[in-house]
N, C-alpha and C positions, 0 to 999 in steps of 0.2 A: 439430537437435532442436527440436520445438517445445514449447510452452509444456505446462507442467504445475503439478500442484497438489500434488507429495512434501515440501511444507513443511507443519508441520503445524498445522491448521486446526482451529479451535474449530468445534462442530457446534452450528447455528443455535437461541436458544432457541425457536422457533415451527415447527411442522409446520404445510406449505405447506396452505392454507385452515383453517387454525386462527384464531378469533375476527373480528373485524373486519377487512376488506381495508383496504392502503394506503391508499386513496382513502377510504374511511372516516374512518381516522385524521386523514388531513391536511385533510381539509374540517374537520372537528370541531377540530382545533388552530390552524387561521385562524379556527375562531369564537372563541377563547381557551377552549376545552375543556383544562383541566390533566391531566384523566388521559387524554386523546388523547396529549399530548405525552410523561406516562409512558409510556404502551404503545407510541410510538413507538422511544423509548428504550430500553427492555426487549427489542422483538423485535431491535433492531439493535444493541446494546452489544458484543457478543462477536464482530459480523462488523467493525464499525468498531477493534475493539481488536486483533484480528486482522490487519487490512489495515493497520492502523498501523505492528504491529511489524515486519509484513512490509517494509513500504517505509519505513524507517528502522531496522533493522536495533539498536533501543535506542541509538540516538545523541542522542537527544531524551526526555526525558518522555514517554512513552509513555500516563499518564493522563493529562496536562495536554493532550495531542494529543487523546484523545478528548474531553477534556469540551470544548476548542477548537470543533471540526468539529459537534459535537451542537447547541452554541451556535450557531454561522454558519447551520448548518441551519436550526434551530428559528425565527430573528429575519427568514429567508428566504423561508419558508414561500411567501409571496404569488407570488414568480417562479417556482416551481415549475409549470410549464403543465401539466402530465399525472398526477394526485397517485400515480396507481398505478405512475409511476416515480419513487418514492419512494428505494428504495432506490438504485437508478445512480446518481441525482441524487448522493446523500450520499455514494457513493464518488467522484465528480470532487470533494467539498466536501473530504474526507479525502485525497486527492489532491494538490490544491494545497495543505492547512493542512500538510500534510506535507513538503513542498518547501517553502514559505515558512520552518515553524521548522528545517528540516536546514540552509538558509543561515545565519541568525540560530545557530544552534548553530556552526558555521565560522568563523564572525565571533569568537563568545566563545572558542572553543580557541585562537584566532591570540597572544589576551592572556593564556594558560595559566584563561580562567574558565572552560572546559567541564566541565558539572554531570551529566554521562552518561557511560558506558563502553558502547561495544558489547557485544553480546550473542553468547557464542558460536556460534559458524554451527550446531555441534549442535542447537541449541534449535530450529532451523527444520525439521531433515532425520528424517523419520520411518525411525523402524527399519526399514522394510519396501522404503525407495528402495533402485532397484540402483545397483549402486555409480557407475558414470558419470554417472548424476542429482546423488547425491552429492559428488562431484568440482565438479560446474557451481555447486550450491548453495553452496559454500563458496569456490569463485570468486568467485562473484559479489556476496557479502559478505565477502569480502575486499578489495572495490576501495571499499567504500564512504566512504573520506576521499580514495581516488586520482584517482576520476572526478567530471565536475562532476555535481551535486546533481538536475538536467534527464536528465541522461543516464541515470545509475544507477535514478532511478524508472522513463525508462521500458525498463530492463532487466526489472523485477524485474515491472514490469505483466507484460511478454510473457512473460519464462521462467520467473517462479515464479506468477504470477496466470494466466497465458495468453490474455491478451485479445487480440484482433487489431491491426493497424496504425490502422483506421479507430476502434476500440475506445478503442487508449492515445489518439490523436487527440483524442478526445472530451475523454477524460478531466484530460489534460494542457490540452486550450485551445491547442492545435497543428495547423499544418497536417499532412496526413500525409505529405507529403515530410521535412518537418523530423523527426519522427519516426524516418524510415528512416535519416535522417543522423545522429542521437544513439546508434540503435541498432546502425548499422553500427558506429560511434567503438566504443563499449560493447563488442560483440560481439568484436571484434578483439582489444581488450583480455582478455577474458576467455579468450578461447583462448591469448594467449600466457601469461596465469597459470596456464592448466591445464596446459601442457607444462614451465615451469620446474620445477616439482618433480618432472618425470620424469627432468627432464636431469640433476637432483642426487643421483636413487639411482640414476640411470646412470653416473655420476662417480666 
């Protein structure tokens, strides 16, 4: 099954050629323009808070992720080579700040200080998935304290984001073989969660 988007996703505050283009924004926020970096803010808030809870599953502060990744963004601005890839950029930034505190969060549940509870997988799965989507969906945030922290993101890039190999690559700051070898580990695993509880109402 390939990747899809039956989790459900906040609809973007801007329709696409509304107001200033990216590259607008981010030339004007490297000249220290404040409401550049508002409206940068503004157009991406709902897709970066989205992709957050996507890919931490509410194991983490979910606002302190955003306002994280908005911040590393914003202080970055100057390496950004392309401004009108603005947005990509900020999801490999939300990407790693995501994986950075999901370890940092494993670290503090080992000492009982974990300040988060997962989120149930319902919150993800819209009414409208068929049921085998479903099933995958709650799979695959099922594993999320099982599998290591690398591997699970890029589960959730491919089968609930649906980026491609070369895509999560990117994103993660991986090679793409390494990639196929997280997602195979991952993959394997979620297939044998999805059959255990068939063998138990088959019992």
């Amino acid at each position: 099954m390939g990747g899809y988007l039956w989790a459900m996703v906040a609809e973007p505050l801007t329709q696409s050629g509304a107001g200033p283009s990216d590259a607008v924004l981010v030339v004007a926020a490297r000249a220290g323009e404040a409401w550049a970096r508002e409206s940068l803010f503004r157009r991406y808030r709902q897709m970066v808070y989205g992709l957050s809870l996507r890919l931490t599953g509410g194991t983490v502060a979910v606002d302190d992720l955003v306002q994280e990744s908005f911040i590393r963004a914003l202080k970055s601005l100057d390496k950004l080579k392309d401004p009108q890839a603005f947005a990509r950029w900020l999801g490999t930034i939300v990407v790693h700040t995501a994986s950075k505190m999901r370890r940092h969060e494993r670290v503090l549940a080992r000492f009982g200080l974990s300040r988060s509870e997962p989120v149930d997988a319902d919150t993800f799965v819209s009414k409208t998935a068929p049921p085998d989507v479903t099933a995958e969906l709650h799979a695959i945030y099922a594993m999320l304290d099982v599998l290591p922290v690398e591997a699970h993101v890029a589960l959730v890039l491919r089968r609930v984001e649906g980026l491609g190999l070369e895509e999560i690559a990117e994103q993660m700051n991986l090679s793409v073989a390494t990639v196929k070898r997280r997602l195979a580990v991952a993959e394997q695993r979620m297939q044998k969660a999805m059959k255990e509880p068939n063998k138990k109402r088959g019992s």
